[in-house]
C-alpha positions in Angstrom: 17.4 -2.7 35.5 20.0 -4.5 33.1 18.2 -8.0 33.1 14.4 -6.0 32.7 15.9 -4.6 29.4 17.3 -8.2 28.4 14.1 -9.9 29.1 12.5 -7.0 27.2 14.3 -7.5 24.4 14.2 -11.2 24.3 10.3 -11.0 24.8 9.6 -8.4 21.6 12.0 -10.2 19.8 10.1 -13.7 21.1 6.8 -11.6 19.6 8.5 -10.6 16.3 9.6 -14.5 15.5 5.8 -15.4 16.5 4.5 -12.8 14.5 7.1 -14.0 10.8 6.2 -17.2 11.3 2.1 -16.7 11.5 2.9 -14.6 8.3 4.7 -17.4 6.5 2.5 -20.0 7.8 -0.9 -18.6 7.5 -0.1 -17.3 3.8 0.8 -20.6 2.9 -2.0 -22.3 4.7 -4.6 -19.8 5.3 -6.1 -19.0 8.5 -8.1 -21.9 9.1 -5.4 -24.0 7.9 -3.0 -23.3 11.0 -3.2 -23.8 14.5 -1.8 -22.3 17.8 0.2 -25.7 18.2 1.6 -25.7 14.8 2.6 -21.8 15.1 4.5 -22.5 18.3 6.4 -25.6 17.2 7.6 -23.9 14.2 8.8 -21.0 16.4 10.6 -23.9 18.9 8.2 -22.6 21.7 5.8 -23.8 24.2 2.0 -23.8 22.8 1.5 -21.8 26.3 3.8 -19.3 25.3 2.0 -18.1 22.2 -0.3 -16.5 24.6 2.3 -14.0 26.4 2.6 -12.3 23.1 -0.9 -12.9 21.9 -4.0 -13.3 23.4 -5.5 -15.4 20.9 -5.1 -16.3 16.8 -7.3 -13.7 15.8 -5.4 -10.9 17.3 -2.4 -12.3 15.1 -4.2 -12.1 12.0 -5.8 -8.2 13.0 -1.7 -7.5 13.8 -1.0 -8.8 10.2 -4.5 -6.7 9.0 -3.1 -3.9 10.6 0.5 -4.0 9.0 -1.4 -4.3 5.0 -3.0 -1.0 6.1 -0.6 0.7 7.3 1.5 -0.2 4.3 -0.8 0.5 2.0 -1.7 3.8 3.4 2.6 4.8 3.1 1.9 4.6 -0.6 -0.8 7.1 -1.1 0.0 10.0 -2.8 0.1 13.6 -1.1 -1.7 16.4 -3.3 1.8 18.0 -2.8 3.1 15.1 -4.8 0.7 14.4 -7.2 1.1 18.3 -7.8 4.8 18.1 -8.2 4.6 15.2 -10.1 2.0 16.7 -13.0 3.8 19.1 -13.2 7.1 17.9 -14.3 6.4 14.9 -16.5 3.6 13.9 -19.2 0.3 12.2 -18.3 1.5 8.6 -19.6 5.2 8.9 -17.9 3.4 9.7 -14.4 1.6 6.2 -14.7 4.1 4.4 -16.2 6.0 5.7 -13.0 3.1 4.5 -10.8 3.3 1.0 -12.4 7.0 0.7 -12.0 6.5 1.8 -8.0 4.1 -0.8 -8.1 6.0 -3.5 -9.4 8.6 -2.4 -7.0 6.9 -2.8 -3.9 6.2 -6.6 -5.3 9.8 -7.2 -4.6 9.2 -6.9 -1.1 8.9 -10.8 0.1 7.2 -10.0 3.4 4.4 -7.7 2.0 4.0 -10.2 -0.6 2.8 -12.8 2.1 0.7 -9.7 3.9 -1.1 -9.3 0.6 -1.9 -13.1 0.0 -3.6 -13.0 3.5 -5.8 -10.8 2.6 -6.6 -11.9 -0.7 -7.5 -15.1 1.0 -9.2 -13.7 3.9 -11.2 -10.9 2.3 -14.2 -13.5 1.9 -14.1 -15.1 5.3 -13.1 -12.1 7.3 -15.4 -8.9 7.3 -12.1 -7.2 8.5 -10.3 -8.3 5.1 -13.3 -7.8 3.2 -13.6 -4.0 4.3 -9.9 -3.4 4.2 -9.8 -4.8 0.5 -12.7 -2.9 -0.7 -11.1 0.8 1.0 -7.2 -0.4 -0.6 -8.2 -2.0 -3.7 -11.4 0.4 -4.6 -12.4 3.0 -2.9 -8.9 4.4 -2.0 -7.8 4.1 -4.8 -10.6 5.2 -7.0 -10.9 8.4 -5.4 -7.1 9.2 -5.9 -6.7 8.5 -9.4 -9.9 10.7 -10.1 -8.1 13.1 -7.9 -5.2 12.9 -10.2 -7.0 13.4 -13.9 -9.0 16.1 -11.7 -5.8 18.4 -11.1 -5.0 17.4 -14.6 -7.9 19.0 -15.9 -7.7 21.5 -13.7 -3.8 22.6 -15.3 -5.4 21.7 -18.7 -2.7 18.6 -19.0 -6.0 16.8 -20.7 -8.9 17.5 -21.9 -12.6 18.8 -20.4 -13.4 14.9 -19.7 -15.8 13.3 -17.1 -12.7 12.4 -14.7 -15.1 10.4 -12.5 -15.7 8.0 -15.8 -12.0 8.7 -16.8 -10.3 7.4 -13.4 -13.2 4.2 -13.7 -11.8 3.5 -17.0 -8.3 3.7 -16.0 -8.0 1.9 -12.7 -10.7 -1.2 -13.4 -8.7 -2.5 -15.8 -5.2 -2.4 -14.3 -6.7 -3.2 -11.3 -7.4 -6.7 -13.2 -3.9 -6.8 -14.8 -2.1 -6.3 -11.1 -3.8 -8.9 -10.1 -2.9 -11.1 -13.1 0.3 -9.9 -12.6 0.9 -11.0 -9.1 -0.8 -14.4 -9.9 1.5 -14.7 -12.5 4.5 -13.5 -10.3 3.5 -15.9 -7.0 3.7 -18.5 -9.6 7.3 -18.2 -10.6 5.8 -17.7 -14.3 7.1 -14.7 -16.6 5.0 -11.5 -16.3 6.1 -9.5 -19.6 2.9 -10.3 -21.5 0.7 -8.4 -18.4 3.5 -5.8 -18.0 2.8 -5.2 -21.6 -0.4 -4.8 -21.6 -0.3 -2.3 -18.9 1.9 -0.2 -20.8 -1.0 -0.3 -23.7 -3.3 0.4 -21.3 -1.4 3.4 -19.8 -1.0 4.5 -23.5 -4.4 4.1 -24.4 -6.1 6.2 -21.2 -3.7 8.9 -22.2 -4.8 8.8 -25.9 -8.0 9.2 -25.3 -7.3 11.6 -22.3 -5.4 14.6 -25.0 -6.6 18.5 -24.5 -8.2 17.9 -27.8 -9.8 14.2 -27.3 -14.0 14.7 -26.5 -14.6 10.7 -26.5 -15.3 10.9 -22.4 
């Protein structure tokens, strides 16, 4: 019973190493880029013994699909949150929080690899391409509009279109992420777009004011 628990443990953690180094490699390389050979000799295993853990490549890379979305999906705000939130702090301090929390989770130098894979995938893989769209868009989209909604709602800002508003607000930072983790893959500094965010942040909640009628 002892030595089925051993071999247990030395098999997941056999399927953990696999599943690191695919990350590592394929983010470097892309998916095309590396092989089942290549993948096992940098784990200092037997091309054969990929396929123990995995039945093929493919169900490596919807492993690492799945792990983006599950991720991503930890991040979204409950309506319990956002309602607590609201509540306690201005419009432009509960972004400014968001972005922080954002450039937090950048930190992170596993999900930083995760997210390169499906940048690179997203217009290769229909997989990618749909998980992008519903994590970088749609999600997201609907949440922010969610957000100004309840705003509205508690009067926090004005009688604005909030469908327009959240459009307005997440396009363009949408942009300046991305220019931000381009800029932070790179090694190169990041204040300028970290700047501009802020400006943006301040701007949306200008325009946003109880008494503002511009949207």
């Amino acid at each position: 019973m002892e030595k089925n628990k051993v071999k247990r443990s030395r098999g997941e953690e056999t399927k953990q190493r696999i599943l690191d180094e695919a990350i590592e490699l394929i983010s470097q390389k892309g998916y095309k880029g590396v092989s089942i050979r290549e993948l096992a000799r940098s784990v200092g295993i037997k091309e054969s013994s990929i396929y123990n853990h995995y039945g093929s490549k493919d169900e490596i890379l919807t492993v690492i699909l799945n792990l983006f979305t599950s991720e991503m999906e930890g991040t979204v705000l409950t309506e319990e949150t956002i309602e607590e939130r609201i509540s306690a702090i201005s419009p432009e301090e509960f972004w400014r929080v968001g972005t922080s929390k954002f450039m937090e989770a950048t930190e992170d130098p596993r999900m930083e690899k995760i997210s390169l894979i499906v940048f690179q995938e997203m217009f290769r893989d229909m997989r990618a391409r749909d998980i992008a769209l519903r994590e970088f868009f749609s999600r997201q989209q609907e949440l922010v509009e969610l957000i100004f909604t309840k705003m509205k709602d508690r009067g926090i800002i004005g009688q604005v279109d909030t469908n327009a508003l959240a459009n307005a607000y997440s396009y363009p930072m949408l942009a300046l992420r991305f220019e931000f983790n381009l800029l932070k893959f790179w090694g190169m500094d990041t204040g300028s777009v970290e700047e501009k965010m802020i400006n943006h942040i301040q701007f949306i909640a200008g325009i946003a004011r109880p008494q503002s009628t511009l949207i």
